[in-house]
N, C-alpha and C positions, 0 to 999 in steps of 0.2 A: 467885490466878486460875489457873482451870485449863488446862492446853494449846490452843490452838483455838477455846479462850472468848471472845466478845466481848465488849466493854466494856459493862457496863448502861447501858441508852439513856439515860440522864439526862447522862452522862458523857457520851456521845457528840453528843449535841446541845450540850451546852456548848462541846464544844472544833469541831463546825461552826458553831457561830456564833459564835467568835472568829475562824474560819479568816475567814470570809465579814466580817468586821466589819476583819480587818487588809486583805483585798482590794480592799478598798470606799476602805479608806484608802489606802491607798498607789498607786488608781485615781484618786483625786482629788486625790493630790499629782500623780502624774504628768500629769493633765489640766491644771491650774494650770500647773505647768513649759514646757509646749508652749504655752500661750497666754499666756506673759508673754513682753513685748517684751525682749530681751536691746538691750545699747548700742548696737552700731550696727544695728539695726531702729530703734532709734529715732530717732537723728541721720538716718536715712534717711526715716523715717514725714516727722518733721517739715521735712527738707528738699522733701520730696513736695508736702506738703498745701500749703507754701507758694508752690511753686514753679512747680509743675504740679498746681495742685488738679483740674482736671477728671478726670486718668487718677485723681488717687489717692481720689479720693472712691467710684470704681468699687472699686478694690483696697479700699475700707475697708468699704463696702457688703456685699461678699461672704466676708469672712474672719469665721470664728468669736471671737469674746471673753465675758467674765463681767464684772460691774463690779469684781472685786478682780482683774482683768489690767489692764483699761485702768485703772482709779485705780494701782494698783504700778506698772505696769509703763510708764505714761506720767504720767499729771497728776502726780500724787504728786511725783514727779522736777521737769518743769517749770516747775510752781506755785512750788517750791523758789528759781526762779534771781529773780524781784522780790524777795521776802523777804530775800534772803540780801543782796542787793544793796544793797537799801532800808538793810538795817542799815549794813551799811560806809558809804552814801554820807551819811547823816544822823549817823554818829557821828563819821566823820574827815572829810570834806570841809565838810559843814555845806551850811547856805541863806544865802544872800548877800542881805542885806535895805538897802535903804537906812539910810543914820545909822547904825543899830545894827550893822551889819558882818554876820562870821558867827558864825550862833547853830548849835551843832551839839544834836543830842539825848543826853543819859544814856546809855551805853550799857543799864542796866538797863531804862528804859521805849522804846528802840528795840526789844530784843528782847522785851519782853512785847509790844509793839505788831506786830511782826514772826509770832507766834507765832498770836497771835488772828484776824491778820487771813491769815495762810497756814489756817490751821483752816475758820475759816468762808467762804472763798474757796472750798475743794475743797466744802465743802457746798452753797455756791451752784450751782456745776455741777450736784450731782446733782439741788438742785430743779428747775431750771432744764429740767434735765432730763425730768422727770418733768412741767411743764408744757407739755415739747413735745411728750409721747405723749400727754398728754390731749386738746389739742388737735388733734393728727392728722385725727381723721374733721372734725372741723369744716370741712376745708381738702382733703377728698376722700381724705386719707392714709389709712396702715394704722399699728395703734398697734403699737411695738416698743419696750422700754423698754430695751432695748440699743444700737438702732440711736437712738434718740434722747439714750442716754449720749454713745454716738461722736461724732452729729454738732454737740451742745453742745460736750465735750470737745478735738474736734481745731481746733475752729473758736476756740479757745482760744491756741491755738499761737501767732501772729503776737505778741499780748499779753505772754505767758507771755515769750519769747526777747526779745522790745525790753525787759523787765523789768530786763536787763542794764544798761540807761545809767541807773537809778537807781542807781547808783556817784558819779554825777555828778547831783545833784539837779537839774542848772538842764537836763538833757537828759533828764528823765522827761517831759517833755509828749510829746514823738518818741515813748514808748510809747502816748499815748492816739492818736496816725496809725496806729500798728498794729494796733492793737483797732478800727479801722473800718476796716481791710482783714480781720479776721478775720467783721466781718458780711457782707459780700461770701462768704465762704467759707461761711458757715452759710446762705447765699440758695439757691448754687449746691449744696450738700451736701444741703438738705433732702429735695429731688426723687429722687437718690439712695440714699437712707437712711431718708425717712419715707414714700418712695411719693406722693407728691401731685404735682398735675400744675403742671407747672414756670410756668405762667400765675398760681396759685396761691401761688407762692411770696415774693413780694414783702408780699402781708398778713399772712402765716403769719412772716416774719419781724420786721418790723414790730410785731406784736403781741408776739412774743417777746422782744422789747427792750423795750418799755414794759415788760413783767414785772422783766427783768432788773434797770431801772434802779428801779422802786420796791424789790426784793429788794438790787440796792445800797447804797440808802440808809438802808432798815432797817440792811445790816448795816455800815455807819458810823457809826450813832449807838450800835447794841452795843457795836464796837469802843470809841469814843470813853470810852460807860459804865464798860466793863468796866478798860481801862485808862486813865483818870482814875481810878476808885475804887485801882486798884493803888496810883498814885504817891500817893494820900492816905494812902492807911493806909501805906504806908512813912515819910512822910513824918512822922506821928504817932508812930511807934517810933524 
């Protein structure tokens, strides 16, 4: 090449559209970075939402998120603490049953059991989800398929943290107490977050839970499928 020659345009659009393709990336790592919950935003989120839900349902309304911050950067995490729990308290404490004493679980079919039902748990939120922006305008709302991750998601919380006393199987029912203070959260959260007028919010929630609970049962008889078929074919080798 000759002095002061520029680079033939082929060349030169090659290497601006690599410039503009690393920019782009590393615009959207740093976007991600700022909207993931770091640990104590979150011990915070969560102490908020339960504590003082009114102020934090304002605070959750008005902050920016993507569904891969709030699932990282929250559910992901919390969903974590029943599972993990579940496993310990069914493989070393066990169930106290009449006559037969205590029956603890495999540790292998606790953690497939533990695995399936964390998986399709975070999926349920996102349906869950996705049926409370559809139903929005039914209910006067405005459809936000973020603000309706959130207010699924955080209305989640009370559930997710009592998940802790399945360490102790015989004090897991103390979590399904706190899974009907989290519908309390998802009543007051809706009017905030899906825009519909707070008169409205008691049928809009209501119907949100018949969903949820026939999408639960679906996904306990998959569970139950998926692993029973595990222990059988183990069982068979």
């Amino acid at each position: 090449m000759q002095a002061g020659r520029l680079p033939e345009s082929g060349n030169a659009m090659t290497s601006l559209r690599d410039g503009l393709r690393l920019y782009r990336c590393g615009d959207f790592a740093n976007n991600n970075r700022k909207l993931t919950m770091d640990p104590a935003k979150l011990i915070e989120r969560a102490k908020g939402i339960c504590l003082s839900p009114k102020t934090e349902w304002e605070k959750i309304a008005a902050e920016p998120a993507t569904v891969g911050s709030l699932f990282t950067g929250y559910a992901m995490i919390l969903a974590a603490i029943p599972a993990i729990a579940g496993v310990i308290g069914s493989t070393v404490f066990g169930i106290q049953l009449p006559i037969i004493g205590t029956v603890r679980t495999p540790i292998g079919s606790a953690l497939a059991h533990a695995v399936v039902a964390y998986v399709l748990g975070l999926a349920a939120v996102y349906v869950i989800s996705l049926i409370v922006n559809a139903l929005a305008p039914t209910f006067d709302g405005q459809k936000d398929p973020i603000a309706a991750l959130k207010v699924v998601m955080y209305s989640m919380t009370p559930g997710w943290l009592a998940g802790i006393l399945s360490i102790i199987p015989m004090l897991g029912v103390l979590a399904v107490i706190a899974a009907f203070y989290g519908l309390y959260l998802l009543y007051i959260g809706l009017p905030k977050t899906m825009k519909n007028p707070e008169t409205k919010s008691l049928g809009y929630t209501a119907l949100i839970v018949v969903c949820y609970i026939v999408l639960m049962v679906i996904i306990g008889i998959v569970i139950g499928t998926v692993v029973g078929a595990g222990i059988a074919a183990h069982r068979a080798f």
